[in-house]
N, C-alpha and C positions, 0 to 999 in steps of 0.2 A: 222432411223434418223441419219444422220450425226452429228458428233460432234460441226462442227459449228450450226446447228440448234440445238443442245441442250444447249449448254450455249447461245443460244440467237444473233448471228450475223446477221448484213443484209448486205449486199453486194452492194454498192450503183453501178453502171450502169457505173458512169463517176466519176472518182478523178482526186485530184491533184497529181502532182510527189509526193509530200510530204506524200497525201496520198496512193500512191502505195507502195511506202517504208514502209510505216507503214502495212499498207496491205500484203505485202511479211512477213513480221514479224509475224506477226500471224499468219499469216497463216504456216508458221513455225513452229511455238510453238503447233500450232491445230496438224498438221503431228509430230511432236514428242512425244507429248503427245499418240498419234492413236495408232501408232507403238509401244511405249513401252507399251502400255495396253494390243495390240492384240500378243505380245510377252510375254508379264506374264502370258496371259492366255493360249499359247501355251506349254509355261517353268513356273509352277507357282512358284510365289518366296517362298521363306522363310520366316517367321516373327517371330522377338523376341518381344516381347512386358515387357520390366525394368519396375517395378511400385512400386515405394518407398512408404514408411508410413509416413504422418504426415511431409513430406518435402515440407517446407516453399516457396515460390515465390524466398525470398530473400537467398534461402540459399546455390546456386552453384556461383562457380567463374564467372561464362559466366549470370547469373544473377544480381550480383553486391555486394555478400556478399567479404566484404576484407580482411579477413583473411581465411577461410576455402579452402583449393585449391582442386580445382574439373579438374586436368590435361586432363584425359581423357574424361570426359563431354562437359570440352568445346571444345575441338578438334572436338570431336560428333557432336558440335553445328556451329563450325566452315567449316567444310566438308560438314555439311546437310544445316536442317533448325532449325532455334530456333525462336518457336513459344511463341510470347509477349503476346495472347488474347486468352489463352487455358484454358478449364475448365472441371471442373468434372460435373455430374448429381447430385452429393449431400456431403453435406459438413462433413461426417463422414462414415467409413470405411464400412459396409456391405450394404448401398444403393448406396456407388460408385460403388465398385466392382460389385453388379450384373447388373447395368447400362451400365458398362464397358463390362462384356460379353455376354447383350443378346441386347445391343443396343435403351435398351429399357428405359422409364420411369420409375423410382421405383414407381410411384402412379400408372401406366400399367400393374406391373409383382405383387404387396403385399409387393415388397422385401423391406419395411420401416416400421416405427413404430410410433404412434403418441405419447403415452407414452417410451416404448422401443426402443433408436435409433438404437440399434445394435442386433445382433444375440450374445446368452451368452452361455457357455457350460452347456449342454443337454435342450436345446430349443427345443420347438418341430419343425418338421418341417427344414425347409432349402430349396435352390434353386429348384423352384418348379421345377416338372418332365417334365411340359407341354410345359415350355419353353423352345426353341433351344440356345442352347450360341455357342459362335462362335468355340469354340473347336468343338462343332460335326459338324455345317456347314464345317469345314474344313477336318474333318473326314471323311463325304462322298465327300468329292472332292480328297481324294487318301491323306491327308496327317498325317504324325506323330506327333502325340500330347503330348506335356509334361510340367506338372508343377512343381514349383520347390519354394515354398514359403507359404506366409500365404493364407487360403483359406476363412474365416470369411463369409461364406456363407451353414451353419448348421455343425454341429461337430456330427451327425450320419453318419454313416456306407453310409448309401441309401443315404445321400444327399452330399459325398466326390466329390470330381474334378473325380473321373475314372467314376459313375454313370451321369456325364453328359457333354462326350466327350471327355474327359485325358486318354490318352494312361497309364500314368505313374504321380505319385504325391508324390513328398515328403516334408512334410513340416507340419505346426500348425495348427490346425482348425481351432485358433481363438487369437483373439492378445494377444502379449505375455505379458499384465500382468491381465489377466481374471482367473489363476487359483491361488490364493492367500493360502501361509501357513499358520496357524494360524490365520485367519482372516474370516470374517462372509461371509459368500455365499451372489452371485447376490438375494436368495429367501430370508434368512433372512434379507438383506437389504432391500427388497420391504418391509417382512413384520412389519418391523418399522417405514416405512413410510405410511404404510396403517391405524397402531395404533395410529400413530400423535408424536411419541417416537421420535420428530426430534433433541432430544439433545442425546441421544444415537447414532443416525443416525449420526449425526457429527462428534461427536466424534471417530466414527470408522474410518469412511472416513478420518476424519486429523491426523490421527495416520497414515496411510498410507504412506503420506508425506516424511516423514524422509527415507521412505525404495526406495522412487523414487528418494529421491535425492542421497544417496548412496545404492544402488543395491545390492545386494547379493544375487549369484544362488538356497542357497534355499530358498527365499523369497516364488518363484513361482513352480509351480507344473506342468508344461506346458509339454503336451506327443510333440511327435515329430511320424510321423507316416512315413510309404511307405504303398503306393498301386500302382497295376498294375494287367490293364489286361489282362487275359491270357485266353484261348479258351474254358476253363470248368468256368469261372466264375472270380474273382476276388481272386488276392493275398494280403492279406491286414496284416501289421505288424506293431507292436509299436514297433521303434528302441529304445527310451529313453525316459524317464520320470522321474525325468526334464529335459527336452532340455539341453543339453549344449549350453547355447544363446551366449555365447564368440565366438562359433564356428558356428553360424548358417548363416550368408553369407559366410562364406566362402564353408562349404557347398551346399547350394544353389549352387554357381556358377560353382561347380564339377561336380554335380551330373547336372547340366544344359550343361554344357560342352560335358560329357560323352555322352551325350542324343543326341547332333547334332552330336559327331562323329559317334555315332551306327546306325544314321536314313538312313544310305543306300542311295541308287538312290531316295529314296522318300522324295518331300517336306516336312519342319517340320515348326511347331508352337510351340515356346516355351514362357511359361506366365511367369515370375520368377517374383512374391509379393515379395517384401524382406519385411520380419519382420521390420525392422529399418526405420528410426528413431525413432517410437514410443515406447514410454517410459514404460519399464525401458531400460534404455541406454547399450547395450555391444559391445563390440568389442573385438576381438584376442588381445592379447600379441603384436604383431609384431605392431601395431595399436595402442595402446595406450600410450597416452600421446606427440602423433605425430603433431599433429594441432595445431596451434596458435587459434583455435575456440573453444577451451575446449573437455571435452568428446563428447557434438554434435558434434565438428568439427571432431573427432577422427572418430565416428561411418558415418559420410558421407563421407568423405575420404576412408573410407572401402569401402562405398558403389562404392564408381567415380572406385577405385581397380577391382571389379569387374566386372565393365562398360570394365572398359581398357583390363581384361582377355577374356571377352567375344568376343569384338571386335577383338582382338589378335586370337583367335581359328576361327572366321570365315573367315577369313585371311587364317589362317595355314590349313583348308579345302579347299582351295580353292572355297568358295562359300560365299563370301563377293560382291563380284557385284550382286549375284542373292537374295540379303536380307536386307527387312524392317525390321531395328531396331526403336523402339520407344520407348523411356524413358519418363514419366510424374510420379505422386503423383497422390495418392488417394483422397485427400483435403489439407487444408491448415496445417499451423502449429498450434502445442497445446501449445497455448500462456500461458496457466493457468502453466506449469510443469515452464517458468521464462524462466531459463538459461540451464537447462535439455529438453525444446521444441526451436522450430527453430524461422524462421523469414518470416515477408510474405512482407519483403522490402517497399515499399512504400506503398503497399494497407491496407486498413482498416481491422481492427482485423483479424481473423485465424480462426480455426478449429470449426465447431458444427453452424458456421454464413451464412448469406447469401450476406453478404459484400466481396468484392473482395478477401479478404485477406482468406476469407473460400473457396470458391471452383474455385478462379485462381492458374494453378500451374505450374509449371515449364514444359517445353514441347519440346522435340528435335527429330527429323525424320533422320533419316540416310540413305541413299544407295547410296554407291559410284557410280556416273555414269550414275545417273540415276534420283537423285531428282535435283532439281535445287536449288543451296545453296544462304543460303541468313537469314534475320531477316523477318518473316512473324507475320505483323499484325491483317491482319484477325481474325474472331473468328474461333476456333474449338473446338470441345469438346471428350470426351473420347465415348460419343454415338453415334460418325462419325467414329468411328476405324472398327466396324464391315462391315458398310456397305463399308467404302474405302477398307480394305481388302480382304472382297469379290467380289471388280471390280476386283481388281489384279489376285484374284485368280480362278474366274471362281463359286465362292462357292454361294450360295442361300442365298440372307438378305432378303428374304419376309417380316421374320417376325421383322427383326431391323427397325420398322417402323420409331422412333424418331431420326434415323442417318442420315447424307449427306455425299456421294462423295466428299471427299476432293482431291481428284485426280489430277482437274483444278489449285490448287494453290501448290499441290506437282510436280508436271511433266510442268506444261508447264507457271509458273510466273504468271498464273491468278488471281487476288482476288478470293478470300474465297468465297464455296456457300453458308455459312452458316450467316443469315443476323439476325437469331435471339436466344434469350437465356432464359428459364424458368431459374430461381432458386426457388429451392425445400427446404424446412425443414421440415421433417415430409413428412405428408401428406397434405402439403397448399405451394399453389404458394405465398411465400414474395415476389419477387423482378421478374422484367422483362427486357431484356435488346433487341432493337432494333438499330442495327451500330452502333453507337457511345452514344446513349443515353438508361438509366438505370433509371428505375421509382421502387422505394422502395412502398409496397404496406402494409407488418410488417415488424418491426425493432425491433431486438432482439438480443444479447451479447449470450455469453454462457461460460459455465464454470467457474463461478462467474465472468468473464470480460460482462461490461456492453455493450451496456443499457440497462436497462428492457425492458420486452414486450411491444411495443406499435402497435396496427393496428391503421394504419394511419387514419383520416377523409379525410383528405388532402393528395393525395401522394409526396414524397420526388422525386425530379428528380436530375441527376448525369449526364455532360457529359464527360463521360471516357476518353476520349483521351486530354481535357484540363485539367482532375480533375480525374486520376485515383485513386485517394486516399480517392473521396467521400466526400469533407471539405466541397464543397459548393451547400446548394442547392439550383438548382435555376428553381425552379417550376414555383414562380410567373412570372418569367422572358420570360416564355416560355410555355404558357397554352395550343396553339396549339401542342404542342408535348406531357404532359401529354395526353391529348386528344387522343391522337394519337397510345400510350401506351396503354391507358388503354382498347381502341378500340382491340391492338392485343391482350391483357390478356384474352377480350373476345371472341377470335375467339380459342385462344389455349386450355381454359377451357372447350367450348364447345367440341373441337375436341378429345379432352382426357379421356378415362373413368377411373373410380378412382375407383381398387381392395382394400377388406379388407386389411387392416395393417398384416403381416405374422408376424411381430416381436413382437407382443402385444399378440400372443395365447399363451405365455407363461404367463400375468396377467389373462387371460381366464382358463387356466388351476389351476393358485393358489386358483383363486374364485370359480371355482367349489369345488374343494378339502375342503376351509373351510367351504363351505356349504354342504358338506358332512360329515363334523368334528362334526361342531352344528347338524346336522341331527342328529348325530348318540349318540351325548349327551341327 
């Protein structure tokens, strides 16, 4: 199939001048787009893939926050592309990520929780074995793998980034404020809330508070690991414990550094998670107190620092024309932390929602020479990364069933293939989005930011590109498109099958235990 038969062209017999000219043009943009694909695939590129924590819509310069300066960000966004209508699979941190590397649904792969949103330290279980993440698709396509950040995808041994595709890993299992001093474990907080003890339960929690808003290193207990493997098996080491979190992108971005210089004639992949921005807040010395944004601005400002050294080394290797960089967030911001979480600029509320401001996030593409620069509206999402970087590089996405080829709107100015959007909480489709119009299906707040729960009788409609911020809805106004929604709701429900929750076998595992407790009394 030629390319114009795959995005859909007909070539009509007789045009006008007007339309030859336009005709030449495309045809154009079809031949450069051909050519740089069947040269990636000849020379495969490079890809870094920046993925910040808990960074807000609204919180780079080249986004529209006014105090916080993101220098090298927006220069990124200014050379490439900055994408306006980009989003994640889900709106809190270990059903992004493994959406992010296997392409997949998290209600496809288990990787979600209906009570449990996230994966806690010593969970059972972690990124199932069965599924391929794009580190080993790219693995067997000949290239070097390395990660450099938070991994929030199981904190055992057998479920690290080296057991599924990472050449090389250093960094946290799990975000950094999950291992608490002095304070009640993820189990005894369940099991307070299992007893109904919810003013205990509170009370722990809002003692918490005061150590988020001023930080101190041994608040948390947070290992810092390396792994690497090597031909007898894995080398696996705890460098610290506690992290030194003052110093952990800068880190990051050394030991990510180090990693493209060492990678030889062979393509590399490199994932850098940065811990940051989620809270609790650090930054180096050299960094604080820097921003007119406060400590956020301080610790995003580090981050854009290491955006700018990254870019700076793929320069000084001479292998910046041959490399997809991409920077985005794993969700939105964590509106609940105030002024210690970020900003999601004009869209409605932030992190743990299914409203824009939870899983739209900032989104920038770079390769000199090679993308076509510009502001792209279009949708995309982080479960079109696998499959677009496996056109580039030649590598196997069979199994990234839920991704699209963004290729057409990277290389050659085409609109976006991607024409539609689940949002996910848990394990339940809330919201739907089709072009420009978003039908609310539950409406839910989180993290004591309202509204409560409600499933709709009625659903909510939203036209994003009049009304990105969700103010107005206007359902009655437009009954044939509800209609029309809820029709794709039911074509993607059907087409999706929906694995056990993996993040809930840890209440599986509590209730066995006390029913082995009483047993045994």
């Amino acid at each position: 199939m030629t390319r114009s038969e795959q995005y859909g062209h007909v070539w009509p017999a007789r045009i006008s001048a007007v339309g030859l000219l336009l005709l030449a043009l495309a045809l154009a943009s079809e031949l450069y787009a051909a050519s740089g694909t069947a040269a990636a695939e000849e020379n495969p590129p490079n890809v870094v893939i920046l993925f910040a924590d808990d960074l807000g819509y609204g919180d780079l310069g080249s986004y529209g926050h006014p105090y916080i300066r993101t220098p090298h960000l927006d220069q990124l966004a200014t050379e490439g592309q900055r994408w306006t209508d980009f989003y994640v699979a889900a709106p809190v941190c270990s059903p992004s990520r493994g959406a992010l590397l296997t392409g997949r649904l998290p209600i496809r792969t288990g990787l979600y929780g209906e009570a449990m949103r996230v994966y806690f330290p010593n969970d059972p279980g972690g990124m199932p074995a069965v599924e391929v993440t794009l580190a080993e698709a790219l693995q067997d396509r000949g290239y070097r793998t390395g990660m450099f950040g938070k991994w929030h995808l199981g904190d055992a041994p057998d479920a690290w980034p080296t057991r599924h595709g990472f050449d090389e890993w250093l960094g946290l299992p799990y975000s950094n404020d999950m291992n608490w001093v002095d304070e009640l474990t993820i189990d005894e907080l369940i099991a307070l809330q299992a007893a109904g003890n919810m003013q205990a339960l509170g009370a722990s929690l809002a003692g918490r508070a005061a150590k988020y808003a001023d930080p101190k290193p041994d608040y948390w207990n947070e290992p810092l690991f390396h792994s690497r493997v090597e031909a007898n098996g894995y080398a696996d080491r705890l460098i610290e414990q506690p992290a030194d979190q003052t110093s952990l992108t800068r880190r990051y971005t050394e030991a990510a550094i180090e990693f493209m210089r060492d990678a030889g004639e062979a393509p590399f992949f490199v994932y850098l998670p940065y811990t940051m921005p989620h809270t609790p807040l650090f930054r180096s010395a050299e960094f604080a107190g820097r921003s007119l944004g406060g400590r956020y601005g301080d610790v995003v400002e580090e981050l854009d620092w290491s955006v700018g050294q990254i870019k700076q080394a793929l320069i000084e290797f001479d292998v910046a024309d041959n490399t997809l960089v991409i920077f985005s967030s794993d969700n939105g911001p964590w509106l609940s932390m105030q002024i210690e979480g970020g900003r999601a600029g004009l869209l409605r509320n932030g992190k743990g929602t299914t409203f824009e401001g939870g899983m739209r996030v900032p989104t920038v593409f770079w390769w000199p020479d090679t993308l076509k620069p510009g502001v792209v509206s279009g949708m995309g999402s982080t479960l079109d990364l696998f499959v677009t970087i496996a056109a580039l590089s030649g590598a196997n996405a069979s199994t990234a069933v839920d991704g699209i080829d963004l290729s057409p709107a990277l290389f050659a100015g085409e609109p976006s293939p991607r024409e539609e959007l689940a949002y996910y909480r848990a394990g339940t489709l809330y919201a739907y989005r089709k072009g420009s119009w978003k039908i609310h299906l539950v409406v839910e707040g989180s993290y004591g930011i309202g509204p409560e729960k409600q499933v709709l009788d009625e659903p909510q409609l939203y036209h994003l590109r009049d009304d990105p911020s969700e103010r107005f809805d206007v359902s009655a106004q437009y009954p044939d498109k509800v209609a029309e929604l809820l029709e794709a709701v039911a074509i993607h429900s059907a087409e999706v099958p929906k694995l056990p929750p993996e993040f809930d076998r840890r209440l599986n595992r509590l209730s066995a235990n006390a029913h082995t407790n009483t047993d045994a009394k």
